[in-house]
N, C-alpha and C positions, 0 to 999 in steps of 0.2 A: 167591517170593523177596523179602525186606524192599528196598523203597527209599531210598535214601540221604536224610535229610533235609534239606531246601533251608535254603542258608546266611541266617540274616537280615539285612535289609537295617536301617543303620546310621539309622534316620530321623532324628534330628535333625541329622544332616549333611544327611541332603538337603533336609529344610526351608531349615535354615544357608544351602546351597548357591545353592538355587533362589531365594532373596530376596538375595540380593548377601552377606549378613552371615560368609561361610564365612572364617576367619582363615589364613593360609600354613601355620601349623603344625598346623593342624587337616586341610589336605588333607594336609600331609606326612604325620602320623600315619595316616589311613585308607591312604595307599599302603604305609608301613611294616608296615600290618597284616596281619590274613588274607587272603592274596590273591581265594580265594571272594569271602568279602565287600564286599570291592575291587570285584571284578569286578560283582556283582549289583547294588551301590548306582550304578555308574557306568551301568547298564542303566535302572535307575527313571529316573535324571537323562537319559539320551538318548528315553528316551520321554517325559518331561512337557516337555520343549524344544518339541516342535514345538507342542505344545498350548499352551504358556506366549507362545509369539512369534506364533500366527497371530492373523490382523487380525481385532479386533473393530468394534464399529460408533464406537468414540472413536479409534480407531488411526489416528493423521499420513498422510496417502495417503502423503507420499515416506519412511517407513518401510516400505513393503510393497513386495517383488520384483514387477517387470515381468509375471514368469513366474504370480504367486500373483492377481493383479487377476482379476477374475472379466469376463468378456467382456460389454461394452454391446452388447444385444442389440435396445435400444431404436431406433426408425429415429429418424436426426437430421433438423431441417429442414436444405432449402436452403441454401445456402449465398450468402451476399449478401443483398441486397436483396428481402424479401418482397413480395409482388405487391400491388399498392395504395399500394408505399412511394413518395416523392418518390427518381429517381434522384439519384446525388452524382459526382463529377467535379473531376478538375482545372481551373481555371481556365484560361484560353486563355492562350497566349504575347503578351506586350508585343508593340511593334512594331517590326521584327527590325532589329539592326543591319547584317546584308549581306544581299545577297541572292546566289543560284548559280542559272542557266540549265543545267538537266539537259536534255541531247537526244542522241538516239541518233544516228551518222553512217549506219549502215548497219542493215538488217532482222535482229532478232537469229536468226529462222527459218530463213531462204534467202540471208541475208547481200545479198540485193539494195540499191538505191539509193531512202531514205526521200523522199515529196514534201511537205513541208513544207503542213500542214493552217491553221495558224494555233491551233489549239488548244491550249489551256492550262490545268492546276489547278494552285494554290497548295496550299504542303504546309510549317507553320510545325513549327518544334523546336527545343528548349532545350539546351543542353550548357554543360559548366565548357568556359574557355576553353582551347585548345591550347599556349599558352606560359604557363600560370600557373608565375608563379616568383613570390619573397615580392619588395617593394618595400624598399629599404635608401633611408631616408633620414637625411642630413646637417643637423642643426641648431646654425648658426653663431647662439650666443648672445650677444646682446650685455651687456655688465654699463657701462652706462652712472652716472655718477655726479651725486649730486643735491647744489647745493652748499649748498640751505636746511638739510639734511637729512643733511647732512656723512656720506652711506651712498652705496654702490653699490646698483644694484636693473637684476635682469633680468627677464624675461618667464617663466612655466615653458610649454613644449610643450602646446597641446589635447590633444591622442590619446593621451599617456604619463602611466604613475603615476610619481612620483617613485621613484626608483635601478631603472625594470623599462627593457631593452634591449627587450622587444617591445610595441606597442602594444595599443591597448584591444582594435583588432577580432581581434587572436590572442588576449587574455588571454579577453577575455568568450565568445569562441565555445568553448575550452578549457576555461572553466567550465562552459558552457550541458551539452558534452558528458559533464561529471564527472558533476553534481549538478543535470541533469535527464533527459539518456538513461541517465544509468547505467553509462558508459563507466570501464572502470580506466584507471590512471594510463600502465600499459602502452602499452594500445589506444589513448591519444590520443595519445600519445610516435609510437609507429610512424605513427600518421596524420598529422600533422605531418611529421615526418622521413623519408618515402617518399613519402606521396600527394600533399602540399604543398612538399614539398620546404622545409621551413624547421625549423634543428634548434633542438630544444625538449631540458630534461633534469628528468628527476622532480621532482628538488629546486627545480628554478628556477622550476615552474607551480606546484609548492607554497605557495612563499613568494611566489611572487604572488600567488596566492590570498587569501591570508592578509592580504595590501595591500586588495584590491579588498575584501576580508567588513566589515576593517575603515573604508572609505570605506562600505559599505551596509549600516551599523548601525544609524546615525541610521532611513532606511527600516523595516529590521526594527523596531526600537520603534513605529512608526509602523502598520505591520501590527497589532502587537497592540494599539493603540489601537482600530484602525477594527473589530477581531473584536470587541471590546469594545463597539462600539455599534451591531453590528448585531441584528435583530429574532430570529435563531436562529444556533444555536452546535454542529456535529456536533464529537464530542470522541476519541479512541482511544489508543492508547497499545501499543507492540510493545517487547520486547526488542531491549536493545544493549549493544554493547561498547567500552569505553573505554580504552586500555592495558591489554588483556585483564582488566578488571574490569566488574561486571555495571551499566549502567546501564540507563536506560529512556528511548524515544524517545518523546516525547508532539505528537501531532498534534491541531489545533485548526483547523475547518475552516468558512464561511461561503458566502453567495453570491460573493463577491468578495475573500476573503484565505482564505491559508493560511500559517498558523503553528506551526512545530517549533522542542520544543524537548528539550536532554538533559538529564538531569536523574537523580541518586542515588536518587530517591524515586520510587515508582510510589504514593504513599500522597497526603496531603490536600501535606504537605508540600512538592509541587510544583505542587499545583494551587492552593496557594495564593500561590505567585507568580506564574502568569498571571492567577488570578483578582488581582486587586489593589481593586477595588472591585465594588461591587455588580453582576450581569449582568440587566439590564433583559431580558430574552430567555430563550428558549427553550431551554435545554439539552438535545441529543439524546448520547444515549450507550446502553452497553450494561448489564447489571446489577451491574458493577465498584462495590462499594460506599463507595470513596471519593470517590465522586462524589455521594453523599446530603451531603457537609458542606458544597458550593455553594450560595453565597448568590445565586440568580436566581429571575425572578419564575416561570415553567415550568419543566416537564423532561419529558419523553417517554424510556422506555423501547424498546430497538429487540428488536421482533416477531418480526424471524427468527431472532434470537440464544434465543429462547423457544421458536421452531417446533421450529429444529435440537435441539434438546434433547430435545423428545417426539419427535421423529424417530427419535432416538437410540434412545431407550425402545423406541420400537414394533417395532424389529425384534429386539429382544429379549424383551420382553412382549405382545406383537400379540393373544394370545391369553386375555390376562385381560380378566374382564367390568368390572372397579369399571376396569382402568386405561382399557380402550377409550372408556369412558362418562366419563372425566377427558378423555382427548385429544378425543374429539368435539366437547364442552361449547364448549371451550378454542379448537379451531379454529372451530367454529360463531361467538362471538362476533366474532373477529376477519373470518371471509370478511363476515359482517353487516358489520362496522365499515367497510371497505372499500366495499362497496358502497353504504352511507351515505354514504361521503364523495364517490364520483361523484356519488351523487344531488342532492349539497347545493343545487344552483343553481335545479335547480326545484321545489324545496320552499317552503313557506311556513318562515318562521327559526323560528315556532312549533311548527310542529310535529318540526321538526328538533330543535329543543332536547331536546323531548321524546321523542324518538327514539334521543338520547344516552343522554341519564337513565336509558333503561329497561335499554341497552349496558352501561352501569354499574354499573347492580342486577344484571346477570344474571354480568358478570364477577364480582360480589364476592360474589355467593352461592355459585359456583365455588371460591372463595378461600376464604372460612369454612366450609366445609364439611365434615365430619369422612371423613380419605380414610384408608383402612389399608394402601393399597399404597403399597410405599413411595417409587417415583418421584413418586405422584401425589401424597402430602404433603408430599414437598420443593416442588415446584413451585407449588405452591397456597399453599405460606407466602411463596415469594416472590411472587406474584402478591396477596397478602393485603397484602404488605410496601409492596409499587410499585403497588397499585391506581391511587390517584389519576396514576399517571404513564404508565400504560398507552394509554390512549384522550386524551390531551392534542391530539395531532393533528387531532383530530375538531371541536377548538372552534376551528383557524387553519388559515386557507387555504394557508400555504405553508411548514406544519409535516410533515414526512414521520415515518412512522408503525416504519422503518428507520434504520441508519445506514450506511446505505452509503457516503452521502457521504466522511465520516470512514476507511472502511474503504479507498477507492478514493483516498483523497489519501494513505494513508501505504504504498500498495502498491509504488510506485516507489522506497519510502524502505527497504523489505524487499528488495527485488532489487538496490540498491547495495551494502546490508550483507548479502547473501550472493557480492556478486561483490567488495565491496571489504574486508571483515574490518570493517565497521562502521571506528571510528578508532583512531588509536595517541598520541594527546594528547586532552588536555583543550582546547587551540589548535584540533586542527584537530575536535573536535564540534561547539564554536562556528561557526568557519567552515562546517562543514556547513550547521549547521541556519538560521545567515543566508541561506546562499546558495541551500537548497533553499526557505526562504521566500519568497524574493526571485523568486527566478524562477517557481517552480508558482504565486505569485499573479498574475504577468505574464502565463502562461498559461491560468490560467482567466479573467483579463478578455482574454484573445483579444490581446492587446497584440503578442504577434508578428506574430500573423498580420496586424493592423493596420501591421507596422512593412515587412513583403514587398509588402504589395499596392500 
């Protein structure tokens, strides 16, 4: 008995379909159509779906379902302190403001009658105090008159900015918790106004803010003087949003300053107003190639940002010989490079030199070299591209061969703008990015923790 012929499926709709490009009235019309047809093409398109969304090895982990993560089957270390490590600890309590004699009247077992030993341990502990309530103070101002000077002149308050009703240590702790923990406007509104008892309102830490960023402007310029004349310079740069328009957060990181800022341009056009003169220093970055227009005397390329990338490859190509013999090469130079630069101290500087030099020939022979696969001649023209910036680490001792740094100072700056919407003014990115400079460089020189102890 003849079988019915199967309906064809409509392909250029489902190509249309499956790359975003399918127009309203082009789905209208396939539904208006043959319903077979309808039916078989809507079939192709539920079958390439799961194929088209499962995770490859470039896929965002927080795009991929909880349920789809494939199980870490790897044992993890320890947890804490690895064995040989110096332990770490709280520092011990001051020296306490009261003291409390704890003693039992009676046996807490048999309830009998305790004989008093003489014996005693000391048992110190910290706590917020039991009546904290905010402090309301009254400033009787005087406007005294000068008669050389034919004006009145009064005093302004230490502790207050001018037109704010609460003082520095509400405003500045309020900030510390915006734009360095990463707290929303919410959560520090409710912590005031319940745990402190002292009401606060969105608007009012706002525009305070906005007082305080612009008293510590002056500073911020000042940051970016001192990034400007240190010996090296990690540089990154993440999406952001500015009254729902796309800006870019640019992070610029040192031993001792950290500097954000926002800016239209992910391109030279923002790097060329931090850079404003020459950078005596090292430039460490990623292979973003607006960063080749940098007028500085180094630049180091960062290594992991190279690795991840054959990484990528390998679990896709694992099994070709030209790429395996690419990624080998590749990693061979770099674990050498690495273990060169421990070595440096007890080398002769001669033969070290020459230890480099030969690091060098053997990366750029990598790099010239005619590769047919095709991951392995992208990667080998960038490596032919950035040779001289590859191994720059290897001739300074306190050049790192990564960027982490960079990567680790703008991470706090990603976790605000996923809990705070990035900003809704052009006012308040400036205040941002003063205020997260201002403080993560007070941070990194330990300056709190100088200011507790």
């Amino acid at each position: 008995m003849p079988t019915a012929a199967q309906p064809t499926i409509d392909t250029d709709f489902l190509s249309k379909f499956l790359s975003g490009q399918a127009t309203p009235d082009e789905i209208s019309g396939l539904l208006r159509g043959d319903p077979e047809v309808a039916a078989f093409t809507l079939l192709a398109i539920q079958q390439q779906l799961p194929q088209r969304n499962s995770a490859g090895p470039n896929t965002p982990p927080a795009t991929i379902p909880a349920y789809a993560k494939p199980v870490n089957k790897k044992k993890k270390r320890k947890r804490g302190a690895q064995p040989g490590h110096k332990g770490s600890r709280r520092p011990p309590p001051p020296e306490p403001d009261r003291t409390r004699h704890q003693k039992l009247d009676d046996c807490p077992s048999c309830g009998g009658q305790l004989k008093d030993t003489g014996d005693t341990r000391t048992r110190l502990s910290e706590d917020i105090p039991e009546d904290l309530k905010p402090i309301v103070t009254q400033d009787i101002i005087h406007r005294d008159w000068c008669p050389k000077c034919k004006k009145r002149f009064e005093p302004k308050p230490p502790d207050l900015l001018p037109h704010c009703q609460l003082g520095n240590r509400t405003l500045v702790l309020s900030a510390l918790l915006h734009y360095l923990q990463g707290l929303t406007l919410s959560q520090i509104v409710d912590t005031f106004n319940f745990h402190l008892r002292l009401k606060v309102t969105h608007g009012g830490l706002v525009q305070m803010w906005h007082r305080l960023a612009k008293i510590l402007y002056s500073w911020y310029e000042e940051i970016h003087h001192q990034s400007l004349e240190g010996s090296k310079l990690h540089a990154d740069e993440t999406g952001w949003r500015v009254e729902g328009q796309t800006h870019w957060l640019w992070c610029f990181t040192s031993d001792s300053t950290v500097y954000f800022m926002v800016d239209k341009s992910r391109g030279s056009p923002a790097l060329q107003k931090f850079f404003t003169r020459y950078f005596d220093g090292t430039l460490i970055t990623d292979f973003w190639s607006p960063y080749d227009a940098v007028d500085c005397a180094d630049k180091q390329k960062c290594w992991p940002h190279l690795l991840r990338d054959m990484s990528a490859v390998d679990e896709k190509h694992a099994d070709d010989k030209e790429w395996a013999s690419f990624s080998r090469r590749v990693s061979s130079v770099y674990r050498d490079a690495k273990k060169l630069q421990a070595e440096r101290s007890s080398m002769a500087e001669a033969a070290y030199d020459e230890s480099v030099v030969r690091l060098e020939g053997r990366l750029h022979k990598v790099a010239t070299e005619s590769w047919q696969h095709a991951d392995a001649n992208r990667l080998a023209k960038r490596m032919a591209k950035y040779g001289n910036e590859m191994l720059t680490f290897l001739w300074y001792d306190d050049v790192a061969s990564d960027n982490n740094a960079a990567e680790r100072a703008i991470r706090p700056a990603v976790m605000i703008r996923k809990n705070s919407y990035a900003n809704q003014s052009e006012q308040g990115a400036t205040t941002m990015a003063v205020m997260m400079s201002v403080f993560r460089t007070l941070k990194l020189r330990r300056c709190f923790e100088i200011a507790l102890s």
